[in-house]
C-alpha positions in Angstrom: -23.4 -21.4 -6.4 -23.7 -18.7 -9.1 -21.0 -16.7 -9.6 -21.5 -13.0 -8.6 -20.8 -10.3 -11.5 -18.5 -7.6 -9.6 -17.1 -5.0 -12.0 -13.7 -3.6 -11.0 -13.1 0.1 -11.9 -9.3 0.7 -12.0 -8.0 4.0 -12.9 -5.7 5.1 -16.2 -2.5 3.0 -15.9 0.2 3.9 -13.7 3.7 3.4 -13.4 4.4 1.2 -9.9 5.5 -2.3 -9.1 3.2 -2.9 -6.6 0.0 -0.9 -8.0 -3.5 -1.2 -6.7 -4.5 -2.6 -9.5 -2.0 -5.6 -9.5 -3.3 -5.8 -5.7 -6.8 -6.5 -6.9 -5.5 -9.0 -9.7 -4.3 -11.0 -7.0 -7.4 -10.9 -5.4 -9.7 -11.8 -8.9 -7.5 -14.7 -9.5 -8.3 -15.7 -5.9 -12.1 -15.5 -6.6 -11.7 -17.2 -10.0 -14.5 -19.7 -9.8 -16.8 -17.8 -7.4 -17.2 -14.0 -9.0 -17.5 -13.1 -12.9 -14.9 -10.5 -12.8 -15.2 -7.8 -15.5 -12.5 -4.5 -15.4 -13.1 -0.9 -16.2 -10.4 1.0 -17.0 -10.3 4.7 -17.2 -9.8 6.3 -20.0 -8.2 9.2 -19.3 -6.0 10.1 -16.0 -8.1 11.9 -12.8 -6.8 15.3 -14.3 -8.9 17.6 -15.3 -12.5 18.5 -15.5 -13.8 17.4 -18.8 -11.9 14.2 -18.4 -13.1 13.4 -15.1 -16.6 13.8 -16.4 -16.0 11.6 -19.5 -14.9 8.9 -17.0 -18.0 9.2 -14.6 -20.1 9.1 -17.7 -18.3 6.1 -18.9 -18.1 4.5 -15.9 -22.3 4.5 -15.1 -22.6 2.7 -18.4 -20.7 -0.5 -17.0 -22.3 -0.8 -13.6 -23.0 -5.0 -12.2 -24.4 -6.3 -9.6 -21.6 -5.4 -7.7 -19.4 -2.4 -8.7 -16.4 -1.9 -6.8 -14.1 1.0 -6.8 -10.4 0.9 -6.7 -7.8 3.4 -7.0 -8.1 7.3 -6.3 -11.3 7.3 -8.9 -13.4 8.1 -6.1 -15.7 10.5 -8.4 -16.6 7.5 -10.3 -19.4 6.7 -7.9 -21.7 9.4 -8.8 -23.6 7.7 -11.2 -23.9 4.4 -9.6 -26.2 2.3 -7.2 -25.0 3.2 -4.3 -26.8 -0.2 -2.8 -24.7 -2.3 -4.7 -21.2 -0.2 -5.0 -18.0 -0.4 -2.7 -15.3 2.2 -2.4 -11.6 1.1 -1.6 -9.1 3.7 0.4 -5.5 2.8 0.4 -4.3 6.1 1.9 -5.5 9.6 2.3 -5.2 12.8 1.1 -6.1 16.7 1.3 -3.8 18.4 -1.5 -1.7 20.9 -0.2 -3.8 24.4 -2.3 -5.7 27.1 -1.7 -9.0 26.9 0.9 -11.6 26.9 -2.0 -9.6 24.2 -3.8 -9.1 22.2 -0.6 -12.8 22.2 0.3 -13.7 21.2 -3.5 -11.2 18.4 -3.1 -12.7 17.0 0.2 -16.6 17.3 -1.2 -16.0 16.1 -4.4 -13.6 13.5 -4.6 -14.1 12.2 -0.6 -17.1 13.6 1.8 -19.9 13.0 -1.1 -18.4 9.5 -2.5 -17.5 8.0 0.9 -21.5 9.0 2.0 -22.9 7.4 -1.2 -20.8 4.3 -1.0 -22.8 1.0 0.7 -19.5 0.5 2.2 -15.8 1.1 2.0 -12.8 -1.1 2.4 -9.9 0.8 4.2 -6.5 -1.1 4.4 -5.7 -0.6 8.2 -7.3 0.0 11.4 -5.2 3.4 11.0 -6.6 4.3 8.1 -10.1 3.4 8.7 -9.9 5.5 11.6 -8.4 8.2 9.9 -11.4 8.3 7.4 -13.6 8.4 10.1 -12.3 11.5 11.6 -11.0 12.8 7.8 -14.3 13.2 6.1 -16.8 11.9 9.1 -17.8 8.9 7.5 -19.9 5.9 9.0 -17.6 4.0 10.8 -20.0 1.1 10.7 -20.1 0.4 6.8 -16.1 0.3 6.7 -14.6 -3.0 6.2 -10.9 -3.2 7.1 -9.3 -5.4 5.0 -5.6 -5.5 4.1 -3.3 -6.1 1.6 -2.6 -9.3 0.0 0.9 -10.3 -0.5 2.1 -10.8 -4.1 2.2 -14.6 -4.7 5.6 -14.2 -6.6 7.3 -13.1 -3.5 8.7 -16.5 -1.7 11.5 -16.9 1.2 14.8 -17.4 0.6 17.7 -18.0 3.3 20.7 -15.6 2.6 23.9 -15.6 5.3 24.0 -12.3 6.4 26.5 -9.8 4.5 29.8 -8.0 6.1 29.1 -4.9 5.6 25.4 -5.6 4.5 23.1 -4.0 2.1 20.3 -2.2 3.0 17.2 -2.1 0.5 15.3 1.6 0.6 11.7 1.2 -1.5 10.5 4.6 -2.7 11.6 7.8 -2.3 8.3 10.2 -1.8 8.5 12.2 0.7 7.2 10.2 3.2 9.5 8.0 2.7 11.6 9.7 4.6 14.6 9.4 2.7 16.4 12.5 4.2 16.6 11.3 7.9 17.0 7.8 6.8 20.3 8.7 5.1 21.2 11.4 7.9 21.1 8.2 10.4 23.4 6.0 7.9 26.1 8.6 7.8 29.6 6.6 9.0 27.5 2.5 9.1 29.7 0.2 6.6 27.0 -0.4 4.5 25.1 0.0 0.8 22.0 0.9 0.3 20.0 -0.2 -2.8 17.2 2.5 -3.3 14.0 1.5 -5.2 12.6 4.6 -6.9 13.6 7.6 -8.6 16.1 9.6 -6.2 15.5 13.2 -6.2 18.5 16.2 -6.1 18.5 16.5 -2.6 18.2 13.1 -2.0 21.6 12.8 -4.2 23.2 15.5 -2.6 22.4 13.7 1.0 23.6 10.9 -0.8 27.1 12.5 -1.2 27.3 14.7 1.8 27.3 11.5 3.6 29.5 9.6 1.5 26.6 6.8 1.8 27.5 3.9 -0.9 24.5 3.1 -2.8 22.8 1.8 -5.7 19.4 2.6 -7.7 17.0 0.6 -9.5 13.9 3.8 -10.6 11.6 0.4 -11.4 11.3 -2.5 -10.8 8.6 -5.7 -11.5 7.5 -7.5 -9.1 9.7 -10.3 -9.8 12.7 -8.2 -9.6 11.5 -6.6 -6.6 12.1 -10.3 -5.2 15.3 -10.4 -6.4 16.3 -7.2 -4.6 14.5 -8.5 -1.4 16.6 -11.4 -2.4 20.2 -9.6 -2.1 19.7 -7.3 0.9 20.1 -8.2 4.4 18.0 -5.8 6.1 14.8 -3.1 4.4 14.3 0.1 6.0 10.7 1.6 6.1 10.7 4.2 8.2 8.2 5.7 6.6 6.3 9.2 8.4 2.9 7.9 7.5 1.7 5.0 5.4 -2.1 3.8 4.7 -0.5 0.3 4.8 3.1 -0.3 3.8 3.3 -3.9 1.6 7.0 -3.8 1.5 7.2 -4.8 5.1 5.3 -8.1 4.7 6.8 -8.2 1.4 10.2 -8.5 3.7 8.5 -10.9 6.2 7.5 -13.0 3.3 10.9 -13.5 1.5 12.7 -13.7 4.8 14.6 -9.9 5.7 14.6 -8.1 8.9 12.7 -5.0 8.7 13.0 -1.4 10.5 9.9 0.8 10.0 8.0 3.6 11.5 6.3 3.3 14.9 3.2 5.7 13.4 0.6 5.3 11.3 -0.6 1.6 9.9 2.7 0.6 10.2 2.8 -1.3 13.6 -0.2 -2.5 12.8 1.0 -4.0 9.9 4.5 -5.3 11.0 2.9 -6.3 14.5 5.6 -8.6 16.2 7.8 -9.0 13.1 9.8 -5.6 12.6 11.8 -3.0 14.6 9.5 -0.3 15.6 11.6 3.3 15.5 10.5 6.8 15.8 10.8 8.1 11.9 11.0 11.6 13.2 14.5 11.1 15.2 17.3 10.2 13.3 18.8 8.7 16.5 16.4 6.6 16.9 16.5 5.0 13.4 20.1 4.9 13.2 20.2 2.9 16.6 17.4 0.7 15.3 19.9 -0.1 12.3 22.9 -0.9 14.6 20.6 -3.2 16.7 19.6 -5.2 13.2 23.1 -5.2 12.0 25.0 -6.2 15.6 22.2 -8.1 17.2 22.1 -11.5 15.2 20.2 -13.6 17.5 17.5 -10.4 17.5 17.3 -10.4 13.8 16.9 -13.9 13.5 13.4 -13.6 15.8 12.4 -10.9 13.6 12.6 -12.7 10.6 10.7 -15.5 12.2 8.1 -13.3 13.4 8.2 -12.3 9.6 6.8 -15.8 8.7 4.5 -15.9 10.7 2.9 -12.5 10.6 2.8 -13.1 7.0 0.7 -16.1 6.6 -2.3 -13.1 7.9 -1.5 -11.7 4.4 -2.0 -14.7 2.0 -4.2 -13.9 -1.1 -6.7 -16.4 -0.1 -7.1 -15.1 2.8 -7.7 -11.6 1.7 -9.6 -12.6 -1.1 -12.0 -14.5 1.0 -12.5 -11.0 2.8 -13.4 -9.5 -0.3 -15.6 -12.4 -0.6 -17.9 -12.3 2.2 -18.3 -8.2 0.8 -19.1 -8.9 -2.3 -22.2 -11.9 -0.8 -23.3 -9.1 1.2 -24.4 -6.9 -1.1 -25.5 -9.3 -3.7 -27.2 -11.3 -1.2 -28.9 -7.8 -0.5 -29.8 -6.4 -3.7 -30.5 -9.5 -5.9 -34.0 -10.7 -6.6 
């Protein structure tokens, strides 16, 4: 079979272990010997007027038989084929401005691309949905397909610690640092926190006398490492669009506690403890159960294995697949 040209368009480099771009990496190396994969990189980051138009400019100029979006460059699209170009949503997002700037926002960088798109990938049921409702787009040309899990990431046994360490990745806002630390106050345990820790995150930090540890970035590799060291990862995140750490947890063999909202049960299915991230009672119960409860902890990290074998790169990138055949099977000839 002919391989099918597909031209990714990534935006200007970012700093993140677990970027969208190395997601789609995975994915190309995948799809080696049935796509002729070609990347376009912006050129300048989605700031700014001028730059953004550079970009779209650029970006018409290197159109294939399948173009496929990646990465918050939504405006990209403009100058495309819209029968042959797919837009991918990891989360969502309506800046916190002004009306007028909100509205612009939602036109221009979501309404109007998401309508021109042949279809859109969203990485969770959750997500897809929330599109849907977002910025009223046709539920019937969005593919859900997840994540893949980083190949690098393997399991390895560990005999759990006394008093263990708990691994914290990220510290945005969502992350829901603040609570997470409110419920760890008087737990023997250290927390290794992945991320750059903010002031009031340090002062929690303190106030709480919580014994910790910070790595601001890591590479994938290390990342494994530090899966590698902890006994337990806390996720209770307040909203994710997927959350990879948590089969990244499965994967390498850790018991995980994340947030019951969002893509996150949908995510961890069977194979995490499911807390409310709003109550602090709730996740600092869910911590003592992990910690106390061996024979518990031991299922969970079973159901880890298992619940991330739906992850594996080939079987994401065989999703990806059967999207990019549909439009080329469309539009060729």
């Amino acid at each position: 079979m002919k391989k099918i040209p597909v031209t990714y368009f990534h935006r200007y480099p970012v700093e993140d272990y677990v970027s969208i771009e190395h997601i789609y990496s995975i994915v190309r190396a995948e799809l080696a010997h049935s796509i002729d994969a070609k990347v376009h990189v912006s050129k300048y980051p989605g700031k700014g007027i001028l730059k953004r138009i550079h970009s779209i400019i650029e970006a018409g100029f290197k159109q294939a038989e399948v173009n496929h979006i990646t990465g918050e460059i939504h405006y990209l699209i403009f100058p495309m084929r819209s029968s042959k170009t797919i837009l991918s949503i990891h989360h969502f997002l309506i800046p916190n401005r002004n009306p007028i700037a909100r509205l612009i926002v939602w036109i221009i960088l979501w309404y109007l691309p998401l309508k021109k798109a042949k279809y859109v990938t969203a990485v969770s049921p959750s997500l897809k949905k929330s599109i849907v409702e977002l910025y009223h787009c046709d539920p019937e040309k969005i593919w859900v397909i997840p994540n893949p899990v980083n190949p690098v990431f393997r399991p390895v046994a560990k005999k759990f610690s006394n008093p263990p360490e708990l691994l914290q990745p990220g510290t945005k806002k969502i992350k829901n640092i603040e609570r997470l630390l409110k419920a760890l106050e008087g737990i023997d345990c250290s927390l290794h926190i992945i991320g750059t820790i903010q002031k009031n995150q340090m002062e929690l930090l303190r106030k709480y006398k919580i014994k910790y540890r910070n790595s601001p970035k890591l590479t994938a590799a290390q990342m494994q490492q530090a899966y590698t060291d902890a006994d337990i990862v806390t996720f209770v995140s307040t909203s994710e669009g997927f959350g990879i750490p948590i089969i990244e947890a499965n994967r390498v063999g850790r018991a995980v506690i994340t947030g019951n909202v969002t893509s996150m049960p949908e995510v961890a299915g069977n194979a995490a403890l499911l807390v409310d991230p709003l109550d602090v009672n709730a996740i600092r119960n869910g911590i003592l159960k992990l910690i106390n409860d061996e024979a518990f902890r031991n299922q969970l990290i079973n159901n880890g294995f298992e619940n991330a074998k739906r992850y594996k790169p080939d079987v994401i990138a065989g999703q990806y697949l059967d999207l990019y055949k549909t439009i080329y099977e469309n539009t060729s000839g």
